[in-house]
Residue frames as a rotation matrix with the C-alpha (Angstrom) as fourth column:
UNK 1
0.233 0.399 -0.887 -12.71
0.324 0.828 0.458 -32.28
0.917 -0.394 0.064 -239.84
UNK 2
0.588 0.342 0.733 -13.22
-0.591 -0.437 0.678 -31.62
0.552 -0.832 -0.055 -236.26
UNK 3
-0.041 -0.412 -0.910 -10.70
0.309 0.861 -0.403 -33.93
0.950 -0.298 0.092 -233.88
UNK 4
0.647 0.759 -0.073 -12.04
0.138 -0.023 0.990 -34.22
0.750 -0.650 -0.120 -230.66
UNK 5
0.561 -0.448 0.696 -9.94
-0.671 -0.738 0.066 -32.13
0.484 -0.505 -0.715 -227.67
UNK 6
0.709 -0.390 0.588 -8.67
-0.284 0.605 0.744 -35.31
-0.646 -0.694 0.318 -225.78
UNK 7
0.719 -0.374 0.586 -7.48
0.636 0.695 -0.337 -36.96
-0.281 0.614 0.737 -229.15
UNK 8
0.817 -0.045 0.575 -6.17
0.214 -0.902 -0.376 -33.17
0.535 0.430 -0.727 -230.30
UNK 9
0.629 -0.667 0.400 -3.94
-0.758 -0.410 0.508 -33.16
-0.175 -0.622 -0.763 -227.36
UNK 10
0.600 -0.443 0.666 -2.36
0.218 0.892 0.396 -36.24
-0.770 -0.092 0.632 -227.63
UNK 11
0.850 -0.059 0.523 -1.67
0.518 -0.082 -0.851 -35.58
0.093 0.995 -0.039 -231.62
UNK 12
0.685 -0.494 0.536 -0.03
-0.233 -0.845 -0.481 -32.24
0.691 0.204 -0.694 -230.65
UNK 13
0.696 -0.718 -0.020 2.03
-0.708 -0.691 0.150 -33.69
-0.121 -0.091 -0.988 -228.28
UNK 14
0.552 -0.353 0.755 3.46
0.341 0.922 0.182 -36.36
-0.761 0.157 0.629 -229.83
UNK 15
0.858 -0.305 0.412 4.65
0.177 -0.579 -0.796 -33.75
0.482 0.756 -0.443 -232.26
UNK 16
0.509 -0.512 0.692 6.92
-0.766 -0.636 0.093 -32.87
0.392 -0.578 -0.716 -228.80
UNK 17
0.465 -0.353 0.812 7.85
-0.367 0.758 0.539 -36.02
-0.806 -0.549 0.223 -227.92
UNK 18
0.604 -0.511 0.612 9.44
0.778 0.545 -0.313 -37.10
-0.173 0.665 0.726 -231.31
UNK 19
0.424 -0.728 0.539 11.65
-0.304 -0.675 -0.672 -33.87
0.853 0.121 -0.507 -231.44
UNK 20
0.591 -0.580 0.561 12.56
-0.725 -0.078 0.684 -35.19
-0.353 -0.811 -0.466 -227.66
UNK 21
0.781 -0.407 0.474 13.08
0.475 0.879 -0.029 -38.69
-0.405 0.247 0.880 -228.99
UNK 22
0.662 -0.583 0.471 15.43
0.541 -0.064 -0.839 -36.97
0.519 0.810 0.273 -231.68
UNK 23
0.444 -0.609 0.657 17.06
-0.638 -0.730 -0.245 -34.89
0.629 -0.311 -0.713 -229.18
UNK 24
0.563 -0.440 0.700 17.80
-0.469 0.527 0.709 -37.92
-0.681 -0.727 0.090 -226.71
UNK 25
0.540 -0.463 0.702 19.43
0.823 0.467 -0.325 -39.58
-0.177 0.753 0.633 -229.99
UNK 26
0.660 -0.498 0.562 21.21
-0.364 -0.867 -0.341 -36.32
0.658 0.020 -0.753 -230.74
UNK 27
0.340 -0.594 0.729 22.85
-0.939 -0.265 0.221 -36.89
0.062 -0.759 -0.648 -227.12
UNK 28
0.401 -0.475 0.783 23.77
0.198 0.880 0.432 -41.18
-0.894 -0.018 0.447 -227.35
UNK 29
0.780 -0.483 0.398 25.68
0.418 -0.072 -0.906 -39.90
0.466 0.873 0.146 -230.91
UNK 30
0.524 -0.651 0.549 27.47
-0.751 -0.657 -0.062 -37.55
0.401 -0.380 -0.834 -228.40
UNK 31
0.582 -0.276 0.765 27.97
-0.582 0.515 0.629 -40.15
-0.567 -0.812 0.139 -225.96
UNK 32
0.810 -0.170 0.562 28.86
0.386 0.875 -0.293 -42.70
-0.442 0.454 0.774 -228.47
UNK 33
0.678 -0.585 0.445 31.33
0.090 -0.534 -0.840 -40.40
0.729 0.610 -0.310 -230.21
UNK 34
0.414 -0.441 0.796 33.20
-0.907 -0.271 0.322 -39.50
0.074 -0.856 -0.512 -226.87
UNK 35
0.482 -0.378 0.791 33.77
-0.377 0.725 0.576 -43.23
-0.791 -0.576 0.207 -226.88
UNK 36
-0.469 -0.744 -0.476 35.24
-0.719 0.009 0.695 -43.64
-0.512 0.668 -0.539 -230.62
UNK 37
-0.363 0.558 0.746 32.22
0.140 0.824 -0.549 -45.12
-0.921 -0.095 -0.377 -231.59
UNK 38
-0.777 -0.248 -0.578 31.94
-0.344 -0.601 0.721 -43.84
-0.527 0.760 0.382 -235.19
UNK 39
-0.843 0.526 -0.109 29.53
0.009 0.217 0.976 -46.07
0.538 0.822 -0.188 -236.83
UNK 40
-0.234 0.855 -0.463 27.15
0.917 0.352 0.186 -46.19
0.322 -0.381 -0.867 -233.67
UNK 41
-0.366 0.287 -0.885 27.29
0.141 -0.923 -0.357 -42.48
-0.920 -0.256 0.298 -233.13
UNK 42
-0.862 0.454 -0.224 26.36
-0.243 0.017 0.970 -42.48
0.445 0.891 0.096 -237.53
UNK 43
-0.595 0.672 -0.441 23.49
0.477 0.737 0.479 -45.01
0.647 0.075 -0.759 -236.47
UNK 44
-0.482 0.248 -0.840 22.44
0.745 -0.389 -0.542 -42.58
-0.461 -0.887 0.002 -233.55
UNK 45
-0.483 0.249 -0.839 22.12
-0.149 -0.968 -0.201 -39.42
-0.863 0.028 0.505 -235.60
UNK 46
-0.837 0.417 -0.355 20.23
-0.279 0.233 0.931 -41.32
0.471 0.878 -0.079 -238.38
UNK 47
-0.162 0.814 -0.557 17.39
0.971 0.232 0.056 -42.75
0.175 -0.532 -0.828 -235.49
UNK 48
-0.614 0.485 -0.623 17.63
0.056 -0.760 -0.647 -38.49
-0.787 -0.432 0.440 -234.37
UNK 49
-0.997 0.002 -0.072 16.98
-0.064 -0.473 0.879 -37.55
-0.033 0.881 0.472 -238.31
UNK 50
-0.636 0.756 -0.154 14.10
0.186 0.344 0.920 -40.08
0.749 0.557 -0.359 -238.40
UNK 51
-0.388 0.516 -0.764 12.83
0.913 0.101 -0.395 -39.40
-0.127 -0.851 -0.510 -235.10
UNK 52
-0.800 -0.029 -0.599 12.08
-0.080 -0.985 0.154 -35.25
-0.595 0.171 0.786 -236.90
UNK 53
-0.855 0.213 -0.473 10.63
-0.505 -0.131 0.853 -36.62
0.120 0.968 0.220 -239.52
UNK 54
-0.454 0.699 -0.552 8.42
0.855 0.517 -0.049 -38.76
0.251 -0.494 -0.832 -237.26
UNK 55
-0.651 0.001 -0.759 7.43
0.567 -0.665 -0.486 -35.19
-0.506 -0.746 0.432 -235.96
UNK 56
-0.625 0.264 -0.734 6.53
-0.765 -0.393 0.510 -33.48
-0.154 0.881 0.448 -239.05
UNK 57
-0.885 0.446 -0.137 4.51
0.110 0.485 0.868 -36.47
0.453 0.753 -0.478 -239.74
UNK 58
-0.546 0.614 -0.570 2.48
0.829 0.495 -0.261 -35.74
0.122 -0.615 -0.779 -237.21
UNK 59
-0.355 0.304 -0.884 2.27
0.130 -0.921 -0.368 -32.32
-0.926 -0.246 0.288 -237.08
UNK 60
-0.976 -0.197 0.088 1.31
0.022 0.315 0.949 -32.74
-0.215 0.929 -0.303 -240.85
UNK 61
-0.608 0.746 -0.273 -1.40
0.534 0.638 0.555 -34.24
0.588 0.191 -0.786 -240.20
UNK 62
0.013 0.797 -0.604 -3.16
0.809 -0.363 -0.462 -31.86
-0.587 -0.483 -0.650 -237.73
UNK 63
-0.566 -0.250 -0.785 -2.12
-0.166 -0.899 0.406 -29.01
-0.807 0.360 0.467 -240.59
UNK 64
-0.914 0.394 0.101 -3.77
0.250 0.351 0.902 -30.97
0.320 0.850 -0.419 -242.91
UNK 65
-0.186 0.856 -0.483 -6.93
0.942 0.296 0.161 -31.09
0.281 -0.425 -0.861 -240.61
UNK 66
0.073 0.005 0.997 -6.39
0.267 -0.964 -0.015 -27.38
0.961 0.268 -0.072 -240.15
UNK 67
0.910 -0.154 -0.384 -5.25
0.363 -0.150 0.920 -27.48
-0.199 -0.977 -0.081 -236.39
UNK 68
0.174 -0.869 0.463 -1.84
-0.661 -0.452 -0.599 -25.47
0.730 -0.202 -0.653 -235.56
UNK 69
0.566 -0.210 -0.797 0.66
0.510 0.849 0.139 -27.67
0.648 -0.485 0.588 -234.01
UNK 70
0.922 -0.111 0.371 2.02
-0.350 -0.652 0.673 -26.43
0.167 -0.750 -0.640 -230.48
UNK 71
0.104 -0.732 -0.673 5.24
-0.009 0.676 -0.737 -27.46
0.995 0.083 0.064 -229.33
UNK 72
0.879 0.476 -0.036 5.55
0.059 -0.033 0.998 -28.14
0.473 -0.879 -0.057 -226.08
UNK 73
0.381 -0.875 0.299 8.48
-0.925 -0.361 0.122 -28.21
0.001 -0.323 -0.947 -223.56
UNK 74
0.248 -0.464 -0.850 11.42
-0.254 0.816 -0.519 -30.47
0.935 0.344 0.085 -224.35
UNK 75
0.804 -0.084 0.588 12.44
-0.504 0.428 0.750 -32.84
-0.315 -0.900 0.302 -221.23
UNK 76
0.519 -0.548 -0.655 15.80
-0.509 0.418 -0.753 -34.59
0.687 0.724 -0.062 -221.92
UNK 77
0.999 -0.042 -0.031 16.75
0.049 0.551 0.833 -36.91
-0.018 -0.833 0.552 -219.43
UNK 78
0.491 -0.589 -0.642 20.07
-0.829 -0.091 -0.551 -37.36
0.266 0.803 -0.533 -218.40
UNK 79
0.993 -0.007 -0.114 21.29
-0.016 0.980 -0.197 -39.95
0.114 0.197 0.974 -219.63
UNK 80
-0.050 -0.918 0.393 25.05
-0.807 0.269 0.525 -41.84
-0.588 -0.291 -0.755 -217.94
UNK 81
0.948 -0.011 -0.318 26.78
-0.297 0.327 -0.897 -43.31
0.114 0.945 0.306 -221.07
UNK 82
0.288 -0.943 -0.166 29.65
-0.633 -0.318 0.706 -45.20
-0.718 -0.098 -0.689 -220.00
UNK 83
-0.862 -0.504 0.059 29.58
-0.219 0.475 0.852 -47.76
-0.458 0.721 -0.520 -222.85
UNK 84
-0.544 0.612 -0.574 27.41
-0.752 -0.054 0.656 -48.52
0.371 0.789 0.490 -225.95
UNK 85
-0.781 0.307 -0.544 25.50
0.603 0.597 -0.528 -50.96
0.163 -0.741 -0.652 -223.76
UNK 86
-0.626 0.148 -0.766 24.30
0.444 -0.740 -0.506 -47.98
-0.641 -0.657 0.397 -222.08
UNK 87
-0.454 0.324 -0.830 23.37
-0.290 -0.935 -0.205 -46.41
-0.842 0.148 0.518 -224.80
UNK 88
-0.794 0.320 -0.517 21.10
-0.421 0.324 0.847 -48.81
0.438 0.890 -0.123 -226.31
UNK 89
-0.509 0.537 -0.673 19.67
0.851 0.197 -0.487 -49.58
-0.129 -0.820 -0.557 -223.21
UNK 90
-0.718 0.229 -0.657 18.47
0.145 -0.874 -0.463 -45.91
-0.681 -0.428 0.595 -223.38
UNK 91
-0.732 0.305 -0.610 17.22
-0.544 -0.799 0.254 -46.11
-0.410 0.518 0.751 -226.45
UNK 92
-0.650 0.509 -0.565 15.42
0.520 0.839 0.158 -49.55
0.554 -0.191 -0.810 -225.72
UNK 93
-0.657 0.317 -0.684 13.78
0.668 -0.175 -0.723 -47.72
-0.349 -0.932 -0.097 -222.94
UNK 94
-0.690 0.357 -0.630 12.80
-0.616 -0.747 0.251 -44.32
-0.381 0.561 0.735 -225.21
UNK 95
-0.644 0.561 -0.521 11.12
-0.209 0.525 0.825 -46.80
0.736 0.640 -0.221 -227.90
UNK 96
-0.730 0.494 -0.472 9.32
0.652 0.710 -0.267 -48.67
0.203 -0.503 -0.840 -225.20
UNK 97
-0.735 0.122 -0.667 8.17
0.327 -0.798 -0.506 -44.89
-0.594 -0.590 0.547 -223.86
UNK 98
-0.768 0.355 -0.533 7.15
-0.619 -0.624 0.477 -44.10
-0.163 0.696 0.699 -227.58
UNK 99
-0.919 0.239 -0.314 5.57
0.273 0.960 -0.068 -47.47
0.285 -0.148 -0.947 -227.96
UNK 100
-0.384 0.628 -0.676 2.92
0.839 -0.069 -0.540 -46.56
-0.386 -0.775 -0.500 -224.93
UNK 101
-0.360 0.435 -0.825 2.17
-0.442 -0.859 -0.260 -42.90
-0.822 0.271 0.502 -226.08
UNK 102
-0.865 -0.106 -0.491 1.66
-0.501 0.111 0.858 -44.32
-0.036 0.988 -0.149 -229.44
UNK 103
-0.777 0.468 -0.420 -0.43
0.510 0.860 0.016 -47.14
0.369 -0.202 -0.907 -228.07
UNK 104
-0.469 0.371 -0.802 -2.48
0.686 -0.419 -0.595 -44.49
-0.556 -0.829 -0.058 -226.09
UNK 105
-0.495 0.361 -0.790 -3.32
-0.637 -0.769 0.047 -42.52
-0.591 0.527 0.611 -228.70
UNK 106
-0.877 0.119 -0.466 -4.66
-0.136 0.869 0.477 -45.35
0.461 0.481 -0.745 -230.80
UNK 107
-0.593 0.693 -0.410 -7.12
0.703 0.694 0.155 -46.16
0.392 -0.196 -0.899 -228.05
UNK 108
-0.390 0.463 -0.796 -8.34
0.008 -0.863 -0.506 -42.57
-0.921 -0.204 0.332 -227.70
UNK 109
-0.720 0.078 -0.689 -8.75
-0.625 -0.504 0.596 -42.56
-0.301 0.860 0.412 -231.30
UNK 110
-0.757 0.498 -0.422 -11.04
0.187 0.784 0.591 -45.68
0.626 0.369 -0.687 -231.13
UNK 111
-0.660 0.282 -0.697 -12.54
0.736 0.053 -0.675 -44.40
-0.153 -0.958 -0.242 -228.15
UNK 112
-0.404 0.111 -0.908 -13.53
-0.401 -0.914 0.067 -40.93
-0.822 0.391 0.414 -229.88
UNK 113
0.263 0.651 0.712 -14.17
0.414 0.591 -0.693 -42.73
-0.872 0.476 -0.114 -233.30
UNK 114
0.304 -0.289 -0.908 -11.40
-0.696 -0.718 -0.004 -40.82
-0.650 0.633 -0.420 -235.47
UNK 115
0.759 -0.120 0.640 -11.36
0.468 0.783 -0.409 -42.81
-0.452 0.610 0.651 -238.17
UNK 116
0.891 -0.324 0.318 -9.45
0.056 -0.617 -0.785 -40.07
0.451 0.717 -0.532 -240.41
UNK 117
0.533 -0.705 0.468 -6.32
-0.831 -0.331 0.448 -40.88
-0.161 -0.627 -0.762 -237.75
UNK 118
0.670 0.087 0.737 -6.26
-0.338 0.920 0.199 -44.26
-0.661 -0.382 0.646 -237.90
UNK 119
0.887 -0.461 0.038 -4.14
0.305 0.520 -0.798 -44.58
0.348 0.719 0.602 -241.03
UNK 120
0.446 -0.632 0.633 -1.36
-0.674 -0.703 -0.227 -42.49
0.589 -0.326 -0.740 -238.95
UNK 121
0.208 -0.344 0.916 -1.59
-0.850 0.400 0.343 -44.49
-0.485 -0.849 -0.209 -236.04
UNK 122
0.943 -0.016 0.334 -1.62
0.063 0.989 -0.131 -47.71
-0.328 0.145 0.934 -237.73
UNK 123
0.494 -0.869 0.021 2.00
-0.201 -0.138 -0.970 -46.49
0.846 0.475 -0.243 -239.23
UNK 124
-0.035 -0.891 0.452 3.43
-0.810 -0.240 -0.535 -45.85
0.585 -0.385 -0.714 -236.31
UNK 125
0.491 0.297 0.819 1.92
-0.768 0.592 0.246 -48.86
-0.412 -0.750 0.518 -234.30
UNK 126
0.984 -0.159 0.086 3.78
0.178 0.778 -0.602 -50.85
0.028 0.608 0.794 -236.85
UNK 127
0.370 -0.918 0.144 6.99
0.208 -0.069 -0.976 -48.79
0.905 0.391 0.165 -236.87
UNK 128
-0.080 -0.553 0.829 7.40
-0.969 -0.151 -0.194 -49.02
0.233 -0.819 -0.524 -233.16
UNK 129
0.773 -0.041 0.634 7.33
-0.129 0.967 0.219 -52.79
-0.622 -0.251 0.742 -233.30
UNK 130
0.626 -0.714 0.314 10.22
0.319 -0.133 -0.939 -52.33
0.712 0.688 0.144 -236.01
UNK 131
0.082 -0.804 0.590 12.27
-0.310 -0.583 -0.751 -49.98
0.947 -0.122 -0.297 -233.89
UNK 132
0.442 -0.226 0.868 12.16
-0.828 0.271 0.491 -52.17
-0.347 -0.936 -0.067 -230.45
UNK 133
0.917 -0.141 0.372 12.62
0.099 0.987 0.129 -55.00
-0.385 -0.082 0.919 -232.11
UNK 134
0.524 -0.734 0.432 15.71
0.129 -0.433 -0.892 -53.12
0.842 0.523 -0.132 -233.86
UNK 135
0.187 -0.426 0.885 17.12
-0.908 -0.419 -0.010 -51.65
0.376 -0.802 -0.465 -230.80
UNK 136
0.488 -0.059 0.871 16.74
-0.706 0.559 0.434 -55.05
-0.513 -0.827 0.231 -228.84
UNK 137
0.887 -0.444 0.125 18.72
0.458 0.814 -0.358 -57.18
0.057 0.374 0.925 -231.62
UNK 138
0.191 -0.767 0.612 21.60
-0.557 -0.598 -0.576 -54.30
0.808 -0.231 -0.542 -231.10
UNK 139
0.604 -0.009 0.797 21.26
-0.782 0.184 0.595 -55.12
-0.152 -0.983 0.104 -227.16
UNK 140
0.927 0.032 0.374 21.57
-0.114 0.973 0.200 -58.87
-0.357 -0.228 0.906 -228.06
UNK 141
0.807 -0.591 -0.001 24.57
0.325 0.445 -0.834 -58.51
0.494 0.672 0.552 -230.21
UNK 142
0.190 -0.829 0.526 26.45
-0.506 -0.542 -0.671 -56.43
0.841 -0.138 -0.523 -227.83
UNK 143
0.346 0.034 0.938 25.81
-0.883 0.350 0.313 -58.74
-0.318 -0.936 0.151 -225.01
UNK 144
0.956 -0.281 0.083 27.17
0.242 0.601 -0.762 -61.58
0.164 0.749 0.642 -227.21
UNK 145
0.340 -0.909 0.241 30.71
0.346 -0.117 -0.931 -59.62
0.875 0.400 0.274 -227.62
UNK 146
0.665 0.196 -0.721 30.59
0.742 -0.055 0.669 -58.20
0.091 -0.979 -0.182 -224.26
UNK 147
0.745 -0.429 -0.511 33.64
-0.043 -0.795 0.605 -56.71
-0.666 -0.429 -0.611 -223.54
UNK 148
0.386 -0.442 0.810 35.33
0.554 0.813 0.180 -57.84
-0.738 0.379 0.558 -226.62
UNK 149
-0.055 -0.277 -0.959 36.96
-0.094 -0.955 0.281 -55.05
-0.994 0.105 0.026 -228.92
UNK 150
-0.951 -0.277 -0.138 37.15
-0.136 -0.025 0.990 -56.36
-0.277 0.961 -0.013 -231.97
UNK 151
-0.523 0.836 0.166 33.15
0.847 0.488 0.212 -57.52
0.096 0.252 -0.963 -231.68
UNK 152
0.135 0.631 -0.764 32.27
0.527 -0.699 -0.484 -54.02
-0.839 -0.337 -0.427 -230.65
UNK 153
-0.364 -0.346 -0.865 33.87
-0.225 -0.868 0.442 -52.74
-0.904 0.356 0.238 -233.64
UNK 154
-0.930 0.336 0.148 32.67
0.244 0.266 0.932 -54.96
0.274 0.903 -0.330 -236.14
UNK 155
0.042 0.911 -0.411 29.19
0.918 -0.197 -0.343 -54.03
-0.393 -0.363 -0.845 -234.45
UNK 156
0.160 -0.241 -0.957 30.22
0.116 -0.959 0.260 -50.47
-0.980 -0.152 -0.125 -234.77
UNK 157
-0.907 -0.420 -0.012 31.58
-0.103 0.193 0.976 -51.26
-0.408 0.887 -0.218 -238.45
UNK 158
-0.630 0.671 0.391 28.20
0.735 0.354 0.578 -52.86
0.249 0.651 -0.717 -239.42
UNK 159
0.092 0.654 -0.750 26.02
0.899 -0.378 -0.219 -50.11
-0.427 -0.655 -0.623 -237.69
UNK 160
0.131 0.121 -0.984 27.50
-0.227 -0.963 -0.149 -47.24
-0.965 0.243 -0.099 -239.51
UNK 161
-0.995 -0.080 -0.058 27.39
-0.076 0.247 0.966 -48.77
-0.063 0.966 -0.252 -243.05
UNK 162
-0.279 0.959 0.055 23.64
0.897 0.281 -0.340 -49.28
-0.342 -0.045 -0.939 -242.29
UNK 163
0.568 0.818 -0.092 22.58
0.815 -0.575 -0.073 -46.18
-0.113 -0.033 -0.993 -241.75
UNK 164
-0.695 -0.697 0.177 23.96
0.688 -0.716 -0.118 -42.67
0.209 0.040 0.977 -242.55
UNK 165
-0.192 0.705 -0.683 21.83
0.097 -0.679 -0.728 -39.10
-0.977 -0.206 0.062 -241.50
UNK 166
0.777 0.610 0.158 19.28
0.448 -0.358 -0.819 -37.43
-0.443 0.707 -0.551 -243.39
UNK 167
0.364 -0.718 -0.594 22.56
-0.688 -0.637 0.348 -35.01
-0.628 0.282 -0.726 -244.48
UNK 168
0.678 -0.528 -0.511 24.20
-0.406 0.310 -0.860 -37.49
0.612 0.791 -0.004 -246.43
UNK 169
0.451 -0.671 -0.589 27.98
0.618 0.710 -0.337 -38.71
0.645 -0.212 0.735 -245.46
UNK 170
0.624 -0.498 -0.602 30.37
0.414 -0.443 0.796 -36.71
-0.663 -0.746 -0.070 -243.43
C-alpha cells in the first residue's frame, strides 16, 4: 500500500517523538530518584518502557507497509525538577504534546483517506485519553497532600507497586 507523503511524514515522525517521550521519562525517573522518590521514579521508567514500545508500534506499521522508518533528531527539553509536582506537571504537558501530534495525524489520515491507518490511530487516540487522564489524577492527588510527607510517600508507595519496567524488578 502506498501512504501518501504528508501522512508518511507524520507516521515516521511520531516514531521520533515516542523515543523523545521515553527519553523525557528516562530524565523525571532521574529527577524523581535524586529526590528519594523510589516508587515514582519505578512509575517513570515504566511510562519510558511504554513510551518505546509506543515507537515500535509505529514504526511497525510503516515496515509492515514496506516504508523504512527514519529517526529523526531527539529534542529533550530541560526540564527543572524540584519536586514530584514538577514532574508530573511535565509529564501532563508531554501527554497533552502527544495528544495533538496524535490528533493531527488522525486528521491527515481522514484527509488523505488512509483507511489501512486508522486502526493505529484509533489506539492511540484512545490511549492518550488514558494517559492524561492518568497523569492528571497523579497531579490531583499530590495537590491533595501538598507538602505532606507521609501523603507523598504513600503516593510514592502506591505508584511503584503499580507499575514496574519492561525489565522486571530491580
Amino acid at each position: 500500500m502506498k501512504i501518501n507523503e504528508k501522512l508518511l511524514k507524520l507516521l515516521n515522525d511520531q516514531v521520533t517523538h515516542e523515543y523523545e517521550a521515553a527519553l523525557i521519562y528516562t530524565q523525571l525517573s532521574y529527577d524523581l530518584d535524586d529526590l528519594s522518590l523510589e516508587g515514582m521514579k519505578t512509575w517513570m521508567e515504566a511510562q519510558a518502557d511504554e513510551e518505546r514500545v509506543h515507537a515500535e508500534k509505529f514504526a511497525g506499521h510503516l515496515l509492515a507497509l514496506g516504508y523504512r522508518p527514519e529517526l529523526g533528531e531527539f529534542k529533550v527539553p530541560d526540564l527543572a525538577v524540584k519536586s514530584p509536582l514538577d514532574a508530573f506537571n511535565h509529564a501532563y504537558a508531554h501527554e497533552q504534546k502527544v495528544s495533538e501530534q496524535i490528533r493531527e495525524i488522525a486528521r491527515v489520515a481522514d484527509e488523505v483517506g488512509d483507511l489501512d491507518s486508522r486502526q493505529l490511530i484509533n489506539w492511540f487516540l484512545d490511549e492518550q485519553i488514558e494517559e492524561e487522564d492518568t497523569v492528571s489524577t497523579i497531579i490531583d492527588r499530590i495537590k491533595i497532600v501538598g507538602d505532606d510527607g507521609s501523603g507523598l510517600l504513600r503516593i510514592d508507595g502506591e505508584l511503584g507497586a503499580a507499575r514496574e519496567p519492561a525489565g522486571g524488578p530491580k
